[in-house]
N, C-alpha and C positions, 0 to 999 in steps of 0.2 A: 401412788406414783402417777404423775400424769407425763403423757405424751405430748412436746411443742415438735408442731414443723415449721420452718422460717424459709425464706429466703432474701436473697442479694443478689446483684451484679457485678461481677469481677468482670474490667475491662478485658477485653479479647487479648491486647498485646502484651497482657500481664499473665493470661493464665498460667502458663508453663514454669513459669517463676512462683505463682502460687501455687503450685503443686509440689514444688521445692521443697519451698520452705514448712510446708505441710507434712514433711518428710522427716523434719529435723524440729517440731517443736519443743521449744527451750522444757526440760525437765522441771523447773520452779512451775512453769505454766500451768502444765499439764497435774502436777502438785496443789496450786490454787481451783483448777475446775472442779478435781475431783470434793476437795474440802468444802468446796461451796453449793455441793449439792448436783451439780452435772454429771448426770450419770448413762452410759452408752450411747456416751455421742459422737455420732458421727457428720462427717461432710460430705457431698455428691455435687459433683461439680459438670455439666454441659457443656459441649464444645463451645457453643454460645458463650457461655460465662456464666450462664446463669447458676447459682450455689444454693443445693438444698441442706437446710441444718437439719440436724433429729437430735434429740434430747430427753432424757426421762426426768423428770424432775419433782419434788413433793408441788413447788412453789417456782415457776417461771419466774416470775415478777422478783421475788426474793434473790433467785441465785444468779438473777444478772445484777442487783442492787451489793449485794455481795462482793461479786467479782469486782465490780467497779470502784468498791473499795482497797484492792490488791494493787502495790505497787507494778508487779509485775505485769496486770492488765493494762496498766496505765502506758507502759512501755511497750508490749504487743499490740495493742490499740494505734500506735501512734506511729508504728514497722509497717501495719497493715492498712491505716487507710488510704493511700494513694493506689493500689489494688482495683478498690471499689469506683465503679460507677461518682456514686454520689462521693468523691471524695473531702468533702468539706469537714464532714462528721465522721467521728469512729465508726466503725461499721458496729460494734457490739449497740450505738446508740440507732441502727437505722435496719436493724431485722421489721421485717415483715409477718409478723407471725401470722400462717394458715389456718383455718377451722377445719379441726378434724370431722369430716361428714360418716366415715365408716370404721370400724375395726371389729376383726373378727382374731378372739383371743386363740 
């Protein structure tokens, strides 16, 4: 299992509302992450905006290639990217993924 950390910018005048709705993700959703390989993941989110993702995963690469095949992504994808900073793109197409420098198991 490997560890990704990612991040994003959620516009400031939006955070509160994405915390919302972070509150209330749709059960199909949260159905497709788990099937496709997302495992303990969570979000951390900065008064900034700035969003830290965490994920455990066999295959980063795979369970987002995956999910992007889920109708249901297609439709949270499309809820959530005015949210984001860069909102042009879906945010699942504009993670930043981190290099993990340390871990102690």
């Amino acid at each position: 299992m490997r560890r990704i950390c990612f991040v994003l910018q959620v516009k400031k005048n939006r955070i509160e509302e994405y915390k919302l709705r972070h509150q209330q993700v749709w059960p199909e959703m949260l159905d497709a992450l788990r099937s496709t390989g997302w495992h303990n993941y969570s979000l951390f989110l900065r008064n900034d905006g700035m969003l830290i993702g965490y994920v455990e995963t066999p295959d980063f690469a795979q369970a987002v290639e995956a999910m992007s095949k889920c109708e249901v992504n297609a439709r949270w994808q499309r809820e959530m990217r005015d949210f984001f900073e860069n909102g042009e793109r879906d945010p699942d197409r504009q993670l930043e993924v981190l290099q993990q420098v340390f871990f102690l198991p």
